[in-house]
ChimeraX commands (.cxc) that place a marker at each C-alpha (Angstrom):
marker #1 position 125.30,-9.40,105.42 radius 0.5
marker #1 position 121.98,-9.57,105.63 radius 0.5
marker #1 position 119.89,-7.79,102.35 radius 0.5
marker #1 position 116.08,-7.03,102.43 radius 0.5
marker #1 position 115.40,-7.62,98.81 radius 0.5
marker #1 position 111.58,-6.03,98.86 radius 0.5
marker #1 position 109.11,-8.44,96.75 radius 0.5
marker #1 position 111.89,-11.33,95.89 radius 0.5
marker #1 position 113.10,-13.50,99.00 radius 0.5
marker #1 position 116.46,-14.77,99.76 radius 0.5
marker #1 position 117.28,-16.91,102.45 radius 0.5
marker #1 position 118.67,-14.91,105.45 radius 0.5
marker #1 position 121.72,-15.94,107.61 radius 0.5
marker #1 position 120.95,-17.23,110.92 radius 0.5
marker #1 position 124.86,-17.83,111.98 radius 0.5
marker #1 position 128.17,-17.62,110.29 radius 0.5
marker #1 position 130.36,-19.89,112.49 radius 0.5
marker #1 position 134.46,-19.40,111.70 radius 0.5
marker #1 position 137.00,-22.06,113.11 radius 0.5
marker #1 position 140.37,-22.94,112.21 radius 0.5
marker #1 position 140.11,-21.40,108.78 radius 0.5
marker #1 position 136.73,-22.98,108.10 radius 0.5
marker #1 position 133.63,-21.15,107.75 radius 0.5
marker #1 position 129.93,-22.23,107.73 radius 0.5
marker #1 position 126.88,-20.34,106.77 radius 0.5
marker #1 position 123.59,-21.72,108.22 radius 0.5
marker #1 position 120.98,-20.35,106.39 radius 0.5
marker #1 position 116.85,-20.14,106.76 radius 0.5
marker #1 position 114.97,-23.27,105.60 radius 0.5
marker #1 position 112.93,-22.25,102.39 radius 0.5
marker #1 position 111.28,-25.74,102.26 radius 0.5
marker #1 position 109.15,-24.12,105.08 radius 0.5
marker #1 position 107.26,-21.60,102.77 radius 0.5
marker #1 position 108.42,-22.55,99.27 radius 0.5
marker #1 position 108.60,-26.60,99.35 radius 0.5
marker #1 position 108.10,-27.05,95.40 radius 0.5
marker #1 position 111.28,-27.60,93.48 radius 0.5
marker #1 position 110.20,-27.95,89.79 radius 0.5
marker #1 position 112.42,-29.17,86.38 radius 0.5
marker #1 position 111.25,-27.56,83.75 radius 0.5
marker #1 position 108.85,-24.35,84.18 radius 0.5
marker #1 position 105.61,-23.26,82.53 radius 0.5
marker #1 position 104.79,-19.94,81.32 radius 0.5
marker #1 position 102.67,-19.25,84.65 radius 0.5
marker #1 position 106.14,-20.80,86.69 radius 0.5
marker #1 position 108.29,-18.49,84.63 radius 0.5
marker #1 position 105.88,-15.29,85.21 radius 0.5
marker #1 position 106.75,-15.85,88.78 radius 0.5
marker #1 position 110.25,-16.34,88.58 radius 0.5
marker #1 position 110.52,-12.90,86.43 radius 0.5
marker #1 position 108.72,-11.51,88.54 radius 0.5
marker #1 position 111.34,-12.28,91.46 radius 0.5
marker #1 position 114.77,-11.25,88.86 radius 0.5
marker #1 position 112.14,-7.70,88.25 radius 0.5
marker #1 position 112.74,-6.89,91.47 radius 0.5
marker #1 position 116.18,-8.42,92.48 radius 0.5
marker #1 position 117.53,-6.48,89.83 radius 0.5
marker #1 position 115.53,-3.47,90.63 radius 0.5
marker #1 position 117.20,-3.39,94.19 radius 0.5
marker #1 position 120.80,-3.47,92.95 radius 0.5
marker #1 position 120.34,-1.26,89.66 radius 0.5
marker #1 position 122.56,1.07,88.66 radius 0.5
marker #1 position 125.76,-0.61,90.78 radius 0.5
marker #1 position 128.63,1.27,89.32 radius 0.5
marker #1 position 126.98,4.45,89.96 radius 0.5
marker #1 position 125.79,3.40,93.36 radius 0.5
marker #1 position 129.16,2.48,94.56 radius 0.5
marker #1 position 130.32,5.96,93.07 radius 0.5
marker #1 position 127.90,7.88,95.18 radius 0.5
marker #1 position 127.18,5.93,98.61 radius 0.5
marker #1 position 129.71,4.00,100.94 radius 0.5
marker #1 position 126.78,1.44,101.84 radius 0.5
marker #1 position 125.47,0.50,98.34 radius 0.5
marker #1 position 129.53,-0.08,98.69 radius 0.5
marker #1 position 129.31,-1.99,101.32 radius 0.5
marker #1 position 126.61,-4.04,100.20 radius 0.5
marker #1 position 128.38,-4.90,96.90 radius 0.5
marker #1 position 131.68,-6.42,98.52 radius 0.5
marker #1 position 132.26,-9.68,98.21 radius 0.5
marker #1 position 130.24,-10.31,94.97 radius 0.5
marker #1 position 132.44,-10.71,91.37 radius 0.5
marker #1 position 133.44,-7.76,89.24 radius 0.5
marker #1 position 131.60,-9.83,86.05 radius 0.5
marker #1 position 128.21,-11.61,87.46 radius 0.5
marker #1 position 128.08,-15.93,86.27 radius 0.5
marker #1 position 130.60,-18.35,85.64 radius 0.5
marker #1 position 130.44,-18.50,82.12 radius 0.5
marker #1 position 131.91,-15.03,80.67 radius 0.5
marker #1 position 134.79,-14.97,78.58 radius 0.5
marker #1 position 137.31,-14.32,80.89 radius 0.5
marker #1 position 137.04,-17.68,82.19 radius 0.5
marker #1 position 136.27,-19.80,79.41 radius 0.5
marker #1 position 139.39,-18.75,76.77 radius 0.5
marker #1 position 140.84,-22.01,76.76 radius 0.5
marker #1 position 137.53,-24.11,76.08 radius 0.5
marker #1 position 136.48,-21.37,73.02 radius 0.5
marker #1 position 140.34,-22.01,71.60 radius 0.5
marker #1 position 139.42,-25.74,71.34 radius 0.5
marker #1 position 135.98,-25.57,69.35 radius 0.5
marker #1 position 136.67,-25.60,65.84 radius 0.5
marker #1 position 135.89,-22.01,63.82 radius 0.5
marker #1 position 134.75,-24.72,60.91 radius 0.5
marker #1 position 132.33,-26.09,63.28 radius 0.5
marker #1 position 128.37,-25.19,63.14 radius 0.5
marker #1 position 129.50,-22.98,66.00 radius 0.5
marker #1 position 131.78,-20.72,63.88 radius 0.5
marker #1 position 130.06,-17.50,64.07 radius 0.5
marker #1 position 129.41,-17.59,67.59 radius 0.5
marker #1 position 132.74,-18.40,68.20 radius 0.5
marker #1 position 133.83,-15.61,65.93 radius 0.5
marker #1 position 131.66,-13.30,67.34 radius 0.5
marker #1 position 132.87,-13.96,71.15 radius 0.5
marker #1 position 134.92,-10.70,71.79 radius 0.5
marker #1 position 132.32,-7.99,70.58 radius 0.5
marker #1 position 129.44,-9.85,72.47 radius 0.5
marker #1 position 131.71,-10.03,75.60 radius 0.5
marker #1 position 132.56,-6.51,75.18 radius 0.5
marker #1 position 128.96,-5.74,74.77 radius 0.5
marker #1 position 127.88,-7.00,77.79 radius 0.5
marker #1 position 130.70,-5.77,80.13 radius 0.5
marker #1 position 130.03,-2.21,78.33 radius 0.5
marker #1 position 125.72,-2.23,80.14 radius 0.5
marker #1 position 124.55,1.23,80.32 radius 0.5
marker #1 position 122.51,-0.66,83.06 radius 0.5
marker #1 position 124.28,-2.95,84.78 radius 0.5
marker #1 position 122.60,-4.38,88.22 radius 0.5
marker #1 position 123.62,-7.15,90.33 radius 0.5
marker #1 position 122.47,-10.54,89.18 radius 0.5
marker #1 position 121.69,-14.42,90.54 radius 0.5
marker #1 position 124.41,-15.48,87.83 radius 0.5
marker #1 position 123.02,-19.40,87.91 radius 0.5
marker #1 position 119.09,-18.87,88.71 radius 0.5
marker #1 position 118.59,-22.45,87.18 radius 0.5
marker #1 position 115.17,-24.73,88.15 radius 0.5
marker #1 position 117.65,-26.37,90.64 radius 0.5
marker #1 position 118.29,-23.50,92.37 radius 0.5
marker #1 position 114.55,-22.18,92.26 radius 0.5
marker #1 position 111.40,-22.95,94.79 radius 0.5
marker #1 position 108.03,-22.36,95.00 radius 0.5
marker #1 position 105.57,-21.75,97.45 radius 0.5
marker #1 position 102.43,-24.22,97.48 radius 0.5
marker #1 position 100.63,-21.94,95.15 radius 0.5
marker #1 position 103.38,-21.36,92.54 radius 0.5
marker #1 position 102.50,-17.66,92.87 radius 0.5
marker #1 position 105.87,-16.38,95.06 radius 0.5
marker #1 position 109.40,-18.20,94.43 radius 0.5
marker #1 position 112.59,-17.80,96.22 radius 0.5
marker #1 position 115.88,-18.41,94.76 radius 0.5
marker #1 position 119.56,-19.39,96.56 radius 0.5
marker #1 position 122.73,-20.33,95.61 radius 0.5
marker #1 position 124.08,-16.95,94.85 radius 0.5
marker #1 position 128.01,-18.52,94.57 radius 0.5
marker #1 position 128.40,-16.26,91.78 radius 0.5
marker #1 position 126.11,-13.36,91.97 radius 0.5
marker #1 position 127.63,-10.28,90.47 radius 0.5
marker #1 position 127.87,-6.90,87.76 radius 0.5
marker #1 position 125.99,-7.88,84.77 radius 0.5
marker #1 position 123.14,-6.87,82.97 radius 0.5
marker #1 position 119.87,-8.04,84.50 radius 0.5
marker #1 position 118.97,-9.59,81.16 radius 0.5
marker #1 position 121.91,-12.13,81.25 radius 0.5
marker #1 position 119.84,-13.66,84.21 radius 0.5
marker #1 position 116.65,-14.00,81.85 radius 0.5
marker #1 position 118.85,-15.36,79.16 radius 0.5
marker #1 position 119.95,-18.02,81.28 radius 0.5
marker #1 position 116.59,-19.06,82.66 radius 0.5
marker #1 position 114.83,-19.42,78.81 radius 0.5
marker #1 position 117.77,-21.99,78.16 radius 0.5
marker #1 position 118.21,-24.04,80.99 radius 0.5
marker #1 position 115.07,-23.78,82.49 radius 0.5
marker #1 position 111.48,-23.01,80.37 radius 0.5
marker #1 position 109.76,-25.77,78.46 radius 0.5
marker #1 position 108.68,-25.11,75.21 radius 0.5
marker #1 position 104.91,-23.30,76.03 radius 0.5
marker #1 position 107.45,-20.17,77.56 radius 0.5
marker #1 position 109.10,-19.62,74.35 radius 0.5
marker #1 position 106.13,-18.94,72.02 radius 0.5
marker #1 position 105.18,-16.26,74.33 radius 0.5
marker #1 position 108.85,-15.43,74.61 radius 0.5
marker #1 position 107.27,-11.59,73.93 radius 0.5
marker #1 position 104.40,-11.40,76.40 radius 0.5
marker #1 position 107.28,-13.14,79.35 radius 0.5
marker #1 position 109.47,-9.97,78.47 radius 0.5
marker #1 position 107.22,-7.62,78.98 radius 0.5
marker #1 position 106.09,-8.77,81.96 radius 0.5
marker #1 position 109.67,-8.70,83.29 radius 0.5
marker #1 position 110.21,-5.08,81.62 radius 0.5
marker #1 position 106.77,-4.46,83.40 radius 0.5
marker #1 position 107.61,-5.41,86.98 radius 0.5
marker #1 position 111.04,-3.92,86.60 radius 0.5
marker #1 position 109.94,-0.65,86.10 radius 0.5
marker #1 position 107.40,-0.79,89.05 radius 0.5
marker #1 position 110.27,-1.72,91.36 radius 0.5
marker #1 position 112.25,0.95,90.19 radius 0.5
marker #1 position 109.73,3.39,90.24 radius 0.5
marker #1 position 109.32,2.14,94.10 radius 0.5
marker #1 position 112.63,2.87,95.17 radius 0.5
marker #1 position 111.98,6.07,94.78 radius 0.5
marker #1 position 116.09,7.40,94.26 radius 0.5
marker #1 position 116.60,9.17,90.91 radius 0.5
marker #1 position 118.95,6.90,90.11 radius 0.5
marker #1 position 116.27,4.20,90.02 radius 0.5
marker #1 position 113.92,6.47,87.99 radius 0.5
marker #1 position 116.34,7.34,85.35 radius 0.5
marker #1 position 116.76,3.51,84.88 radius 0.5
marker #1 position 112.72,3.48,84.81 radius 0.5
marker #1 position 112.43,5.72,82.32 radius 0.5
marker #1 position 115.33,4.80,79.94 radius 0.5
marker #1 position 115.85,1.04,79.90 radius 0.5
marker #1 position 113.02,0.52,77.54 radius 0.5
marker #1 position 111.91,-2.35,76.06 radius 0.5
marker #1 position 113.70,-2.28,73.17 radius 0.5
marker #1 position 116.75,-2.06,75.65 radius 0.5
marker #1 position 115.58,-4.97,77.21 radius 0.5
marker #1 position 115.13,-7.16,74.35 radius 0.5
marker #1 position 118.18,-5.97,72.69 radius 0.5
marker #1 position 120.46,-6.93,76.06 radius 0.5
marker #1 position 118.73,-10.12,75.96 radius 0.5
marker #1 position 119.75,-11.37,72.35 radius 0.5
marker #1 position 123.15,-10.82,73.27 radius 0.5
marker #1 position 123.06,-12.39,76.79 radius 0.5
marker #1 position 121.89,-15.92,74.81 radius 0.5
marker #1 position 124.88,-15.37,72.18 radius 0.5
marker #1 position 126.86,-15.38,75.13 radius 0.5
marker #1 position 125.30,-18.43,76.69 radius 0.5
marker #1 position 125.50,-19.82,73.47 radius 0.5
marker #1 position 129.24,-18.99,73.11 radius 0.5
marker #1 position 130.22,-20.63,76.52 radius 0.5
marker #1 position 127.81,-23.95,75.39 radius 0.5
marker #1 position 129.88,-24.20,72.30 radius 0.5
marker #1 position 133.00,-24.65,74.06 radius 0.5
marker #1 position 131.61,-26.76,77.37 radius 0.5
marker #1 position 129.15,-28.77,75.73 radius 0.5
marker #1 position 125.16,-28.59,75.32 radius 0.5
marker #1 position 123.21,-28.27,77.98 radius 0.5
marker #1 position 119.57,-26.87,77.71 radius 0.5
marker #1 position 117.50,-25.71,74.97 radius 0.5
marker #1 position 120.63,-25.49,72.35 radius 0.5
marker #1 position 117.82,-25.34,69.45 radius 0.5
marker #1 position 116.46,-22.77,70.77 radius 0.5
marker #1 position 119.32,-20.44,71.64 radius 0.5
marker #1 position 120.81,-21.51,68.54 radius 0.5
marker #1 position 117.68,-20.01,66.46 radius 0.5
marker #1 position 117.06,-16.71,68.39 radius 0.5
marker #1 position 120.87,-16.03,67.94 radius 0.5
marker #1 position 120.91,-16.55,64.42 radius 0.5
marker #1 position 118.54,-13.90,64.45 radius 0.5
marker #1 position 120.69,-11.62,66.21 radius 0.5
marker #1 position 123.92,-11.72,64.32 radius 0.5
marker #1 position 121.67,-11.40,61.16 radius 0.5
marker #1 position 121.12,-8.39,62.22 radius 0.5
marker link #1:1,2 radius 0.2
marker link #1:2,3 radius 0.2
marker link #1:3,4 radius 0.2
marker link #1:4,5 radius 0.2
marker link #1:5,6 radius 0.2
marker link #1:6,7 radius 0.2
marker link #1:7,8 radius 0.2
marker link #1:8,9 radius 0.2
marker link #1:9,10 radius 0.2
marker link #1:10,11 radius 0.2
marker link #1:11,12 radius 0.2
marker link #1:12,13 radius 0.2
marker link #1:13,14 radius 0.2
marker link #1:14,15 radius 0.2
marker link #1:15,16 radius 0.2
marker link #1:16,17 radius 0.2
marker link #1:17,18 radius 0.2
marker link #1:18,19 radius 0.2
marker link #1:19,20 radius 0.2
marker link #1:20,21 radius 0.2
marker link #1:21,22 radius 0.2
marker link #1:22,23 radius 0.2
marker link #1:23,24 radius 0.2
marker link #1:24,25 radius 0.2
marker link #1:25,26 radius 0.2
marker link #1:26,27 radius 0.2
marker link #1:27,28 radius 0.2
marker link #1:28,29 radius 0.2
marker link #1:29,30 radius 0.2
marker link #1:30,31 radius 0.2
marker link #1:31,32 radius 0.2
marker link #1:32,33 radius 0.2
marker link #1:33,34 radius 0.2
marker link #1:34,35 radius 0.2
marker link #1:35,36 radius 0.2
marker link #1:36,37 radius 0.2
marker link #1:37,38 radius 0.2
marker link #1:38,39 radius 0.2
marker link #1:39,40 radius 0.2
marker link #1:40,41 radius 0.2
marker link #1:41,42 radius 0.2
marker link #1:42,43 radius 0.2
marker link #1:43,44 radius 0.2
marker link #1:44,45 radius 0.2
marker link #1:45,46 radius 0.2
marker link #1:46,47 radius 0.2
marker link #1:47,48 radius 0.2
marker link #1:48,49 radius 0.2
marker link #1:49,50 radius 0.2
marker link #1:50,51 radius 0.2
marker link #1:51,52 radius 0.2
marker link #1:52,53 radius 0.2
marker link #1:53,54 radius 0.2
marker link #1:54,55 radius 0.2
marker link #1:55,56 radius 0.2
marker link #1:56,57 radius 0.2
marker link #1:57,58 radius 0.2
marker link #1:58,59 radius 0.2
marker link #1:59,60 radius 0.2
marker link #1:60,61 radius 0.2
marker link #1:61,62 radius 0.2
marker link #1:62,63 radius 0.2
marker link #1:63,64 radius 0.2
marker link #1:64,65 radius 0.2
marker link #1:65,66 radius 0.2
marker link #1:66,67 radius 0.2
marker link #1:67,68 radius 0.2
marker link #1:68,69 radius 0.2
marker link #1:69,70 radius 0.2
marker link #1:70,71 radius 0.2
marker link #1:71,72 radius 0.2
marker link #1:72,73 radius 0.2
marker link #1:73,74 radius 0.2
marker link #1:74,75 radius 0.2
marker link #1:75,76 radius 0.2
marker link #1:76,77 radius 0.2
marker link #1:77,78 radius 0.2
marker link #1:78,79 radius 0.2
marker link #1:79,80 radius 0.2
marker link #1:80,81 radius 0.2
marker link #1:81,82 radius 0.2
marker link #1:82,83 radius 0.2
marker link #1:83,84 radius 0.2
marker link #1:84,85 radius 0.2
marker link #1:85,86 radius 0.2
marker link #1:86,87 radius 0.2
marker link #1:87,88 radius 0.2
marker link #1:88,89 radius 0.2
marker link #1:89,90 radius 0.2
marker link #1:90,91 radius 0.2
marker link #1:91,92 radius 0.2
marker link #1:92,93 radius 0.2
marker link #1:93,94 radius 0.2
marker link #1:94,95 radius 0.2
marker link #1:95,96 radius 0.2
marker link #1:96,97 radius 0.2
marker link #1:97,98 radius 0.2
marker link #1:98,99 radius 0.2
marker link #1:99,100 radius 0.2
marker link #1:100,101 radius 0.2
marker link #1:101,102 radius 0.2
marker link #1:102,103 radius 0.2
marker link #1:103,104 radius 0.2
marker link #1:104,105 radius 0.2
marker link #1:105,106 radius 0.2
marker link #1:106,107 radius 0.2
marker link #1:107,108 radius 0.2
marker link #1:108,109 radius 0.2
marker link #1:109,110 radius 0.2
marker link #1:110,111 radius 0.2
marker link #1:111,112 radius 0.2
marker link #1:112,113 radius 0.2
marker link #1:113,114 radius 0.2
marker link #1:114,115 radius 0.2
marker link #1:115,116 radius 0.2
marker link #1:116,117 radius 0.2
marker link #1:117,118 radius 0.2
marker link #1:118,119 radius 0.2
marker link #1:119,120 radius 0.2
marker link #1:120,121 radius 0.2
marker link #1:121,122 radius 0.2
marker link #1:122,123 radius 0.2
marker link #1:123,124 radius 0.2
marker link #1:124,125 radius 0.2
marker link #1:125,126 radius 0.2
marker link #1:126,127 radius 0.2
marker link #1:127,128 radius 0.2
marker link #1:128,129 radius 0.2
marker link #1:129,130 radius 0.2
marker link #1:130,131 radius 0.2
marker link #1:131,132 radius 0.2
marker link #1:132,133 radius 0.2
marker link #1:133,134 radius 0.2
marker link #1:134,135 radius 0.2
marker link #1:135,136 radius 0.2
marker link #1:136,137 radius 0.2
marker link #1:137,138 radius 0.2
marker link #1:138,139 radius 0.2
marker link #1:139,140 radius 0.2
marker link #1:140,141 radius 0.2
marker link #1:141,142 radius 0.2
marker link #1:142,143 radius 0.2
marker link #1:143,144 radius 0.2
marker link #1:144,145 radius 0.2
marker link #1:145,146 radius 0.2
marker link #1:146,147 radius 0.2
marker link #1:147,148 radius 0.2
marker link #1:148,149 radius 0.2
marker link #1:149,150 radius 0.2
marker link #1:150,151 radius 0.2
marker link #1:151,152 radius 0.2
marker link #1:152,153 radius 0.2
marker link #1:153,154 radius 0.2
marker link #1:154,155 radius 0.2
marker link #1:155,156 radius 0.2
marker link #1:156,157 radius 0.2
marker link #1:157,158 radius 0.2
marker link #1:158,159 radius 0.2
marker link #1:159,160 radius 0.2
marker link #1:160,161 radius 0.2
marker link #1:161,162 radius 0.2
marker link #1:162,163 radius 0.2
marker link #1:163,164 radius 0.2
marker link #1:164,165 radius 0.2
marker link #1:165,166 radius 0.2
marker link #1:166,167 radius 0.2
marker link #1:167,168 radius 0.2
marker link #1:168,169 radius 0.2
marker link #1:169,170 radius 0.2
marker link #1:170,171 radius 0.2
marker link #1:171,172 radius 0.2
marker link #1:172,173 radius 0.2
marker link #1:173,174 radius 0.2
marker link #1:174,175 radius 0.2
marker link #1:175,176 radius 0.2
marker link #1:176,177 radius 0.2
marker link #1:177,178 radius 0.2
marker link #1:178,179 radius 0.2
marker link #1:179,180 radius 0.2
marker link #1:180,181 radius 0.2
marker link #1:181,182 radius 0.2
marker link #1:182,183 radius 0.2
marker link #1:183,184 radius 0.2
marker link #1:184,185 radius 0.2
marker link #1:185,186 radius 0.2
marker link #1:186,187 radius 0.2
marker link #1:187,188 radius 0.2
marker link #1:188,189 radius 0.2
marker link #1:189,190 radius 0.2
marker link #1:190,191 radius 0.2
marker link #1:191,192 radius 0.2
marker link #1:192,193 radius 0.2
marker link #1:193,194 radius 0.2
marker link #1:194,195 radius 0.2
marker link #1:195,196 radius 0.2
marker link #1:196,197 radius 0.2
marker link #1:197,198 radius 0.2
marker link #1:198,199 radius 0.2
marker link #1:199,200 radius 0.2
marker link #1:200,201 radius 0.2
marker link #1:201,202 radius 0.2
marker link #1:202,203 radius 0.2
marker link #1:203,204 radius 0.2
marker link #1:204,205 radius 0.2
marker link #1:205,206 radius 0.2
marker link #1:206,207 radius 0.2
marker link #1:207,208 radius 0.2
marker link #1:208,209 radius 0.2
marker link #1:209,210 radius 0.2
marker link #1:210,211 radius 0.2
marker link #1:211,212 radius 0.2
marker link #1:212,213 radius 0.2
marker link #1:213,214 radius 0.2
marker link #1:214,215 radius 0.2
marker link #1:215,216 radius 0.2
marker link #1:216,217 radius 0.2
marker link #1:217,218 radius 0.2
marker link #1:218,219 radius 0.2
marker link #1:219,220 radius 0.2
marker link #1:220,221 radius 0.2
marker link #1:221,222 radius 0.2
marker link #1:222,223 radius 0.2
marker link #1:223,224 radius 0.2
marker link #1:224,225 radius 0.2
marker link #1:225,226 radius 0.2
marker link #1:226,227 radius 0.2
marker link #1:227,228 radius 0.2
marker link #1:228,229 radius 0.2
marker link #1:229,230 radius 0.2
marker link #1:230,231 radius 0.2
marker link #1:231,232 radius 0.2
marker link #1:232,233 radius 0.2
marker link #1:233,234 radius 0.2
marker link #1:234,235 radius 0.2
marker link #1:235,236 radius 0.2
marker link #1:236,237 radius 0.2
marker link #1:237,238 radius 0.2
marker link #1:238,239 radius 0.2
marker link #1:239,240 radius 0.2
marker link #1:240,241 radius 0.2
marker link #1:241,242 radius 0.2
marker link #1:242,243 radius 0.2
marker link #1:243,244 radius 0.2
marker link #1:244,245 radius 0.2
marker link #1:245,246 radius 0.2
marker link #1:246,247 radius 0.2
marker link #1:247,248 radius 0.2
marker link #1:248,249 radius 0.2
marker link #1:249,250 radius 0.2
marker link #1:250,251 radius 0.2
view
């Protein structure tokens, strides 16, 4: 199917071709428009990139209640996973049983179910990338538009789980001292989307995911990350994750 995201391109189908139990998807070339594929992003980079999520997640907010109300937002949802990413709990049991509670990771690990439940429990869940790493990320010439692909396991989730994912993997260290001033500008662009769509299910999300909301969703999003690194190895900014999470379960 193809899906007009307004504001954050995706690369559209041009054939699906099915034989002898084999499919293939030939997608639009993004090199043709976005030919920069970057490693590690700078707070300008990132800007742009949160800028995209805004208004990806924007487009699909509010899925449960969607779905509820309106056969095509139905429709449009099929295929995609019940729990957005590959690294949730569901999937990653047997790797948590094998890190050691006496390790440095013990309060993580500890800590798995209730940040699991927390995030499957969203009061605004949307539909997200679930791997928007730097290798799955272009730019245009200008670094002012992206597009992202990939989108193997793009499903429910709370948008923030997407931004969560980016800080760690992808941001070099300028993007986390203005960690603050990156949020907002997601929070910002997010609520300008949703304002946009104009449905009142968007504008109820407008009006009460608030900051607070965001930042709160977004502490417990790199827990999680954290959680599944502890059991499949570092990867990432592990210092980093590791400190803002402290911070969280201090709390």
């Amino acid at each position: 199917k193809k899906v007009n995201v307004s504001g954050a391109k995706v690369p559209h189908p041009v054939a699906i071709v099915c034989t002898k139990g084999k499919r293939e998807f030939y997608l639009e070339d993004l090199d043709v428009k976005y030919p920069k594929n970057l490693y590690s992003f700078s707070v300008a980079q990132c800007r742009t990139v949160l800028t995209w999520m805004a208004r990806y997640h924007a487009h699909f907010w509010g899925a449960d209640a969607a779905e509820k109300e309106s056969s095509s937002e139905k429709k449009e949802h099929q295929g995609l996973w019940a729990q957005g990413g590959y690294w949730y709990l569901d999937t990653r049991r047997e790797e948590l049983q094998s890190t050691g509670r006496g390790s440095g990771w013990r309060q993580v690990v500890a800590w798995a179910d209730v940040i699991d439940q927390r995030l499957k429990n969203t009061a605004f869940p949307t539909i997200i990338h679930g791997d928007p790493k730097c290798a799955n990320i272009v730019f245009s010439k200008d670094e002012k538009e992206c597009a992202l692909y990939d989108f193997q396991y793009a499903g429910r989730a709370p948008g923030a789980k997407d931004l969560a994912y980016l800080f760690v993997t992808s941001c070099n260290d300028d993007c986390y001292k203005h960690e603050e001033d990156l949020l907002k500008h997601y929070h910002l662009e997010l609520k300008t989307a949703l304002l946009k769509r104009g449905d009142a299910l968007a504008a109820k999300g407008a009006q009460s995911y608030t900051m607070e909301a965001l930042v709160e969703e977004f502490e417990w999003s790199i827990l999680d990350f954290l959680r599944f690194l502890a059991g499949w190895g570092s990867w990432g900014n592990v210092r980093w994750a590791a400190s803002r999470s402290r911070q969280r379960l201090a709390d």
